[in-house]
N, C-alpha and C positions, 0 to 999 in steps of 0.2 A: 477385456478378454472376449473373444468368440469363437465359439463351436460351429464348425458346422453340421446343420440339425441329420444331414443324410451321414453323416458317418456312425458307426454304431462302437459307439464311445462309451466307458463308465466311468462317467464324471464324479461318482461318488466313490470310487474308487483311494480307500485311505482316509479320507475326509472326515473330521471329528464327527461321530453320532453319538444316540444318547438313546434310551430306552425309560421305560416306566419306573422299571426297577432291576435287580441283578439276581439272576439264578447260582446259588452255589449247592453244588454235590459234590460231594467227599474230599472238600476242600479246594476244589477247580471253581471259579469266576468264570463266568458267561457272560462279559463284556458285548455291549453293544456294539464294539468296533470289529469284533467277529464276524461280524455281517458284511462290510464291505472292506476286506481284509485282502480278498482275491482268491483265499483259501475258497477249492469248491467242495470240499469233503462236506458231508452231511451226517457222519456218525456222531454223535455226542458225546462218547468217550476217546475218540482218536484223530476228530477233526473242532475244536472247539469253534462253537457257534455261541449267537446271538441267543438268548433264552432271558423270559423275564418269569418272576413268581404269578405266580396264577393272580388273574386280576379281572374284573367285571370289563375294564378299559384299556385293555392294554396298549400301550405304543410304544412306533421304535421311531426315530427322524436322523437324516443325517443333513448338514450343512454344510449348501456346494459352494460357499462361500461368494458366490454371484448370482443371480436371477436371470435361468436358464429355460427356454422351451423345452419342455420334457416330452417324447412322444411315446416313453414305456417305460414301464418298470417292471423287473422281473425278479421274484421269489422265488425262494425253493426252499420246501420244508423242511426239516432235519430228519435224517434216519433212524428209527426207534430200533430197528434190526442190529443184530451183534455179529455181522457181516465183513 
């Protein structure tokens, strides 16, 4: 498989990932697959996201299933607001 690296592709896009651990509030799961899901909402109650329990180390990884030149990656925090 090849990418080419000038297109602005998200190859992680769906892709199994995995986090440290799993956040649940009032019985909703905050799966790691939240994260690269496509969903862009960032409320925590009406768009689920990636969330792990509080941890000294936390991590999240996803696997692009081939060995890719990456030249960004981009996050976006979750919204704490009730917006």
């Amino acid at each position: 498989m090849s990418v080419d690296a000038r297109l602005d592709v998200n190859v992680a896009l769906n892709r199994p990932s995995y986090q440290v651990s799993t956040f649940i509030l009032g019985g909703i799961y905050y799966y790691p697959n939240y994260a690269n899901d496509g969903n862009h909402g960032t409320y925590l109650q009406t768009a689920p996201c990636a969330h792990t329990l509080v941890s000294t180390n936390p991590w999240w990884a996803v696997d692009l299933g081939v060995a890719l030149y990456v030249a960004g990656v981009k996050f976006t925090n979750r919204d704490s607001s009730s917006t």
